[in-house]
C-alpha positions as a printed NumPy array, in Angstrom:
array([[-13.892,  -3.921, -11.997],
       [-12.362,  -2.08 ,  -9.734],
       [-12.252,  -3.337,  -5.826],
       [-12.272,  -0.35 ,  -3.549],
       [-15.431,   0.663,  -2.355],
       [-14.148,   3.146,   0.276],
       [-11.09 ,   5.114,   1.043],
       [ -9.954,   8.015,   3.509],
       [-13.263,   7.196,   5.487],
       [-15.201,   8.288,   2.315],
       [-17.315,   5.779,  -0.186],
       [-15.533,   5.837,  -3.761],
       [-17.73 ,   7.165,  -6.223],
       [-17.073,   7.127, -10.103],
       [-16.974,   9.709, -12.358],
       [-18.86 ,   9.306, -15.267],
       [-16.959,   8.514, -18.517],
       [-19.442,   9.786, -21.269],
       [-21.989,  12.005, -21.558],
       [-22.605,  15.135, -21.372],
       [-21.797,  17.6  , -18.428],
       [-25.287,  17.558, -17.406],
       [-25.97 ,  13.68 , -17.785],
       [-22.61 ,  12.957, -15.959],
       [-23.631,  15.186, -13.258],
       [-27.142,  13.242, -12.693],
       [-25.303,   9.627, -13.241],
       [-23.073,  11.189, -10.402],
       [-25.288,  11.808,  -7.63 ],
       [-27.345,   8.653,  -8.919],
       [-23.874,   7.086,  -7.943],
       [-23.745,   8.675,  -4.666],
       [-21.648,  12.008,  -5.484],
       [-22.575,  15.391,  -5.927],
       [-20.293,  16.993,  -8.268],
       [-21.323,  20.719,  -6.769],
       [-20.586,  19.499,  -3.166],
       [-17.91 ,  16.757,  -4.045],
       [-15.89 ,  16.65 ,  -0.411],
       [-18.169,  13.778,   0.969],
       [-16.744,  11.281,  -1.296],
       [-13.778,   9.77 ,  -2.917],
       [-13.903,  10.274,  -6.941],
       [-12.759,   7.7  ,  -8.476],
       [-10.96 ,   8.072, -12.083],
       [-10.518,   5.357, -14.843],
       [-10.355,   4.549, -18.351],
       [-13.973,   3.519, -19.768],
       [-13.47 ,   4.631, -23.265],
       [-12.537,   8.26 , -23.06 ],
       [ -8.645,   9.31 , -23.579],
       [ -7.066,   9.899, -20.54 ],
       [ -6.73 ,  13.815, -20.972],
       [-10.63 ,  14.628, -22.047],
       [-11.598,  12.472, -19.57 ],
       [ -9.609,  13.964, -17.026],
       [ -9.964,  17.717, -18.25 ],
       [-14.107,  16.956, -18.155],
       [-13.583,  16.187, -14.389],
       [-11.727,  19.25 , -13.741],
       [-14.609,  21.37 , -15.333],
       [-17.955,  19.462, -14.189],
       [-16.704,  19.01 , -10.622],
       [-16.057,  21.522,  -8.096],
       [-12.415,  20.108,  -7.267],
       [-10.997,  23.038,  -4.978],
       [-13.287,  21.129,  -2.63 ],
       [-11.975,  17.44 ,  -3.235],
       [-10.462,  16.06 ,  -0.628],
       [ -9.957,  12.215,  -1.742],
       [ -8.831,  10.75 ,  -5.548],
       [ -8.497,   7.084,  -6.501],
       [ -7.139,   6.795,  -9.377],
       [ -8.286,   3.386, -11.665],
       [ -6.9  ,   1.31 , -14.723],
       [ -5.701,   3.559, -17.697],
       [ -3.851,   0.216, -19.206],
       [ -1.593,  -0.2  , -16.75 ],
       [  0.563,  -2.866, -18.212],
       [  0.842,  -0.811, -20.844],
       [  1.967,   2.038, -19.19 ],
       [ -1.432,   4.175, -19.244],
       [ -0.785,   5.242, -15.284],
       [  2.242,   7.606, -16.707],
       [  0.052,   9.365, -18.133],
       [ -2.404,  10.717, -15.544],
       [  0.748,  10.888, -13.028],
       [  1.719,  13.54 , -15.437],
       [ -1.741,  15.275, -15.646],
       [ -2.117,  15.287, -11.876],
       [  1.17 ,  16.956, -11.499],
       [  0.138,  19.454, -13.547],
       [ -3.079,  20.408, -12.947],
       [ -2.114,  20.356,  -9.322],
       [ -3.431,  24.186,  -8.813],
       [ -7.034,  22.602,  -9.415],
       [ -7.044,  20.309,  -6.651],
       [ -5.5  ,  22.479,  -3.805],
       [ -7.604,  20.413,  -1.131],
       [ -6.774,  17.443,  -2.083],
       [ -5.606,  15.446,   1.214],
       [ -5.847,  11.516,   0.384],
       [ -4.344,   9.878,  -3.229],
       [ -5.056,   6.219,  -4.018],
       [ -3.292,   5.343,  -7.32 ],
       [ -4.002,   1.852,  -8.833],
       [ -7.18 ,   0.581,  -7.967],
       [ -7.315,  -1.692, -10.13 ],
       [ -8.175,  -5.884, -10.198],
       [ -7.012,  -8.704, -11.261],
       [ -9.322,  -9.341, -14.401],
       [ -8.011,  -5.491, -15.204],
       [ -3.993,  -6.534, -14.342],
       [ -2.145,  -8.963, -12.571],
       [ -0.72 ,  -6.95 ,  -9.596],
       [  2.794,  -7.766, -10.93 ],
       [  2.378,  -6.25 , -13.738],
       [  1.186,  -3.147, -13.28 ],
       [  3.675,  -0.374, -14.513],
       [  3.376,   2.03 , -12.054],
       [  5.765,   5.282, -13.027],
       [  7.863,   7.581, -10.552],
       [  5.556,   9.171,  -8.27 ],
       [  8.06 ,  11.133,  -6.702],
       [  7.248,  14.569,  -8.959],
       [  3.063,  13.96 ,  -8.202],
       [  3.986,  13.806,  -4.633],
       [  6.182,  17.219,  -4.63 ],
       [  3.137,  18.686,  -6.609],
       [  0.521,  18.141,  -4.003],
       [  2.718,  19.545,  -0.52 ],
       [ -0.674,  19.565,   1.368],
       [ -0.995,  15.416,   0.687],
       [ -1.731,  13.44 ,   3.491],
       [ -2.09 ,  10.042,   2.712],
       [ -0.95 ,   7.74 ,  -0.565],
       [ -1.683,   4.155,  -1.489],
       [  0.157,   3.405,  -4.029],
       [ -1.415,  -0.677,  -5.957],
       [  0.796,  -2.564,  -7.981],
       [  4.717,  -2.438,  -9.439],
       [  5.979,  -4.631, -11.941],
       [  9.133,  -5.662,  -9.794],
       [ 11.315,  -6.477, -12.421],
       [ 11.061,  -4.334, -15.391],
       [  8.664,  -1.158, -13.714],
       [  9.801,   2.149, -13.263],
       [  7.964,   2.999,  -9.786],
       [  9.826,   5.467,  -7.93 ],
       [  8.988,   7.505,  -4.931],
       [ 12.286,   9.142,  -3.817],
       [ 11.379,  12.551,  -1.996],
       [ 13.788,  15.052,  -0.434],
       [ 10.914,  16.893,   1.393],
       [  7.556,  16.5  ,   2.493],
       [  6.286,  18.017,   5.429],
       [  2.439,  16.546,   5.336],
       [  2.299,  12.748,   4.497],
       [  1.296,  11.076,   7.304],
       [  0.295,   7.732,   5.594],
       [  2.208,   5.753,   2.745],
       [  1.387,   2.421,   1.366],
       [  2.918,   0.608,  -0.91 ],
       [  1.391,  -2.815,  -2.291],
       [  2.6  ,  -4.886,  -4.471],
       [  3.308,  -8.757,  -5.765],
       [  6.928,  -7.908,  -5.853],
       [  8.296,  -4.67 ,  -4.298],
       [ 12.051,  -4.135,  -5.817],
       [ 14.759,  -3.136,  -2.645],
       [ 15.434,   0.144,  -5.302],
       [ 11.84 ,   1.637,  -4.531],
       [ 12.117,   0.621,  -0.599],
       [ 15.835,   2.446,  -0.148],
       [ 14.42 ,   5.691,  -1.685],
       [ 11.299,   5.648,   0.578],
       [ 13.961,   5.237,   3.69 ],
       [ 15.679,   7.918,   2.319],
       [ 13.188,  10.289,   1.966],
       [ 12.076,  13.227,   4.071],
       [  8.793,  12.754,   5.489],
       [  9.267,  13.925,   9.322],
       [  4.98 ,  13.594,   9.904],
       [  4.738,   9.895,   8.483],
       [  2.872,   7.54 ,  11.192],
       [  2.207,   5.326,   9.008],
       [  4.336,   3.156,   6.444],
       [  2.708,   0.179,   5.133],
       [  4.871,  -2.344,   2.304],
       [  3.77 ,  -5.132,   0.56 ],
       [  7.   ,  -7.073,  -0.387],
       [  5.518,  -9.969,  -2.268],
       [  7.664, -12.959,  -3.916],
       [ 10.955, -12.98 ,  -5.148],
       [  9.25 , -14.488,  -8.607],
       [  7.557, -11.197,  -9.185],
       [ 10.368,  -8.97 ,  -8.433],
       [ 11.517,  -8.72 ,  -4.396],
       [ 14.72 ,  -8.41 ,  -4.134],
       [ 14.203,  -6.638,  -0.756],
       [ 15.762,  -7.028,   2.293],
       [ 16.553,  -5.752,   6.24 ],
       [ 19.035,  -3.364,   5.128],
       [ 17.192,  -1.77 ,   2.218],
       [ 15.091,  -0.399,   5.275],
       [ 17.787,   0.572,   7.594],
       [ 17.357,   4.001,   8.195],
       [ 13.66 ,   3.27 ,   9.04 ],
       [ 14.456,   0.075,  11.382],
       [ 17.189,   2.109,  12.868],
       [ 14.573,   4.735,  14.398],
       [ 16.11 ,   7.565,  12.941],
       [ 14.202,   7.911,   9.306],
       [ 10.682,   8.774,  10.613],
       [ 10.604,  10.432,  13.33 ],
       [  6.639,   9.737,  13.974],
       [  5.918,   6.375,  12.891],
       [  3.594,   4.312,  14.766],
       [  2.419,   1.514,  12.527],
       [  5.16 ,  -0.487,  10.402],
       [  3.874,  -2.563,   7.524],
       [  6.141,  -5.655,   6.654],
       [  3.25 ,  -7.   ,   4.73 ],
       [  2.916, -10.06 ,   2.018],
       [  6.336, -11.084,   2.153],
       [  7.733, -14.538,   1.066],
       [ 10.667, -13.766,   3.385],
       [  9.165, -13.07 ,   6.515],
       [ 11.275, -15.072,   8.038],
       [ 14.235, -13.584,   7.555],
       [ 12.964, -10.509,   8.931],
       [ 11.815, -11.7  ,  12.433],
       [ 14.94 , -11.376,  13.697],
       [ 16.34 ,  -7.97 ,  12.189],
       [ 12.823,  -6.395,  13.254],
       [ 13.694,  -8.08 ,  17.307],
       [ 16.676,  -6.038,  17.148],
       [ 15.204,  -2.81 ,  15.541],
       [ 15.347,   0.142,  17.759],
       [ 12.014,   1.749,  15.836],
       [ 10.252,  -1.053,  17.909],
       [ 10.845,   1.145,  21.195],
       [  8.584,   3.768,  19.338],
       [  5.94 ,   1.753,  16.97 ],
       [  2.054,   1.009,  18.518],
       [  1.893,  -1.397,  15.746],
       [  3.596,  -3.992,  13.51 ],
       [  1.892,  -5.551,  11.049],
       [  3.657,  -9.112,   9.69 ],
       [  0.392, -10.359,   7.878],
       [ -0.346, -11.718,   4.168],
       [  2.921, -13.348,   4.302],
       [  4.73 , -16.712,   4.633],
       [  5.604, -17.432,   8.321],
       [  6.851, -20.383,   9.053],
       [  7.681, -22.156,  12.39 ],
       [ 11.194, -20.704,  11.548],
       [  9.77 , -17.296,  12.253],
       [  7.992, -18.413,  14.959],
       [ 10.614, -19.739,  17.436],
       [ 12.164, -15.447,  16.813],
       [  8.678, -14.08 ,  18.158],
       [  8.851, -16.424,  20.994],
       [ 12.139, -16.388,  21.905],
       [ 12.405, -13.187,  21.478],
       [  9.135, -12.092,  22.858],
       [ 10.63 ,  -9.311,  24.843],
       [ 11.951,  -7.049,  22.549],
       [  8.192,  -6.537,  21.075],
       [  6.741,  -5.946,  24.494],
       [  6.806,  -1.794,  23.407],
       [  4.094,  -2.945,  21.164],
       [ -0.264,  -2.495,  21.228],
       [ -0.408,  -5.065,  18.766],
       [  1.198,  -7.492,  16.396],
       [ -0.351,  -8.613,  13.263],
       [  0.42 , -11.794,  12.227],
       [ -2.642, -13.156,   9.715],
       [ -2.179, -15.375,   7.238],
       [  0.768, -17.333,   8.521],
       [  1.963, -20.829,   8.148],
       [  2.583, -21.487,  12.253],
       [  2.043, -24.595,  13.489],
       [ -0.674, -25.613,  15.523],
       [  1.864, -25.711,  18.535],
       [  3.629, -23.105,  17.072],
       [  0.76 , -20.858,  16.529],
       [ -0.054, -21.432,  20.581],
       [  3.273, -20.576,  21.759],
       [  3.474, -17.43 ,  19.934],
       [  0.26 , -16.797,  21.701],
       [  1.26 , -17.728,  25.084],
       [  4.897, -16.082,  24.377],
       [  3.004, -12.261,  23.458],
       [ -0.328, -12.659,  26.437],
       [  3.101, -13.049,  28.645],
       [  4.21 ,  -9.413,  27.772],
       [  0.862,  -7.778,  27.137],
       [  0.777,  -7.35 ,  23.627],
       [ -2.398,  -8.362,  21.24 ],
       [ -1.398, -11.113,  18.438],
       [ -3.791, -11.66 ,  15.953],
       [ -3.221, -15.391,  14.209],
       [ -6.173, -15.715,  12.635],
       [ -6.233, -17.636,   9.292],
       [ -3.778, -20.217,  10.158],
       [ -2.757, -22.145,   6.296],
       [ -0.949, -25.358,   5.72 ],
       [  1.688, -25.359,   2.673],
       [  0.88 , -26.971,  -0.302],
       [  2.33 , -29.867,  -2.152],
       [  2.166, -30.692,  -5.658],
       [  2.207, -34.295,  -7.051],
       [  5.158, -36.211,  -5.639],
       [  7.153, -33.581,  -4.821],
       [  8.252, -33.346,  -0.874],
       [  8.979, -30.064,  -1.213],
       [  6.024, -27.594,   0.39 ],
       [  5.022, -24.32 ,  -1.102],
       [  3.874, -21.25 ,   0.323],
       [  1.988, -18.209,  -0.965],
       [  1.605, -14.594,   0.295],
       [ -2.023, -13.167,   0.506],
       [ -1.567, -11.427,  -2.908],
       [  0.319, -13.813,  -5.689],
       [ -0.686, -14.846,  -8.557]])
């Protein structure tokens, strides 16, 4: 089942997959949503049995959706390709949804898909079609065969973009640099492991690290990455860091490599409120140094969840995971 329980400050509630108009209309405000007054939650979409179009053309006609304001969109057999086709339906049926502000696509688990496999399509044209978007979360690419795009020229609204994935191709990252989005403040990416598709690197992001790609961001997402180390120092030299509140390095695999960047280079992240760093792989001296090293220049460190690697039978050799791998 799906995970999210809330989204855009709103609690997700489903809409029902069968019935009539009437009975999905009681099973909706049983669920928490009133389909006449339908801006106080997040509706929720998903495959349950009914075809993708019906069940999609049923919510357009029992809900009052000039008023929506928040979409998550579920499982419509996404390793199969089933997401293409309400992308497509979204995009046009646009018109009905002209308050639509916040767009979740993917919620969908583990015993639905594996994240990496997920076959997410171009989401460049559903963007385009909704110019008064705020805020996307985008769940799950398949890395090395997926077709997940999200190249656009022009967008004057999005504020917030996330991106999270087990393997986040350097393709999909370049056009996101390259886009036009002079109100994001908020750009969140989940790398993931080279296994599952990552090919991404510093320079995929350049126009972003640079400070001259967004204009407004404030948070920067370098999230669930099994190279976090080699980013440390690209993101010490980055001139964005002069602007960002926030920088967010958890879910990944940060080593004592990493570490001796943040603390030598301590300094250069001083512009900062706060610097996420959960889920690492520091140390116990290492993780107190860092600590030390960022109380020195004012900025809060969060180092919570500190793991040791794993090793499997004989083998010297120690393994790390991000957050999300499978």
């Amino acid at each position: 089942m799906p995970e999210l329980t809330e989204f855009a400050g709103l609690p997700v509630v489903e809409f029902p997959s069968s019935g009539t108009d009437e009975e999905r209309i009681v099973r909706a405000r049983e669920w928490g949503g009133d389909p006449h007054a339908p801006g106080s939650v997040a509706w929720r979409l998903r495959y349950d049995g009914e075809a993708c179009a019906e069940h999609f053309a049923r919510f357009l006609s029992v809900v009052d959706t000039e008023r929506v304001r928040a979409l998550v969109i579920g499982d419509w057999e996404a390793a199969a390709g089933g997401q293409y086709e309400i992308a497509h339906l979204l995009a046009e049926q646009a018109d009905k949804l002209p308050n639509l502000r916040s767009l979740f696509f993917g919620d969908i688990d583990g015993s639905e898909c594996e994240l990496s496999w997920i076959d997410q399509p171009d989401l460049a044209p559903l963007v385009a079609a909704f110019p008064r978007l705020e805020e996307l979360a985008v769940k799950g690419a398949d890395g090395i065969d997926g077709e997940l795009g999200l190249r656009v020229p022009s967008h004057d609204s999005l504020r917030s973009l996330t991106l999270e994935t087990g393997g986040l191709p350097a393709r999909v990252v370049r056009e996101v640099a390259s886009s036009g989005l002079p109100a994001l403040e908020h750009l969140e990416l989940w790398l993931g492991m080279l296994h599952y598709g990552c090919d991404t690197w510093p320079s995929d992001l350049g126009p972003v690290l640079s400070g001259e790609g967004f204009p407004r961001l404030r948070y920067l997402g370098v999230r669930n990455a099994e190279t976090l180390d080699g980013w440390v120092p690209a993101l010490a030299d980055a001139p964005v860091l002069k602007r960002l509140e926030v920088l967010d390095l958890s879910l990944g695999v940060l080593t004592d490599r990493g570490g001796r960047v943040l603390v030598d280079r301590a300094e250069a992240f001083s512009g900062l409120r706060a610097l996420d760093l959960h889920h690492h792989y520091l140390s116990e001296g290492m993780e107190e140094r860092v600590r030390a090293a960022f109380a020195g220049v004012g900025v809060e460190v969060d180092l919570s969840d500190r793991l040791e690697p794993e090793y499997h039978g004989d083998d010297d050799e120690p393994f790390y995971y991000t957050a999300a791998s499978e």
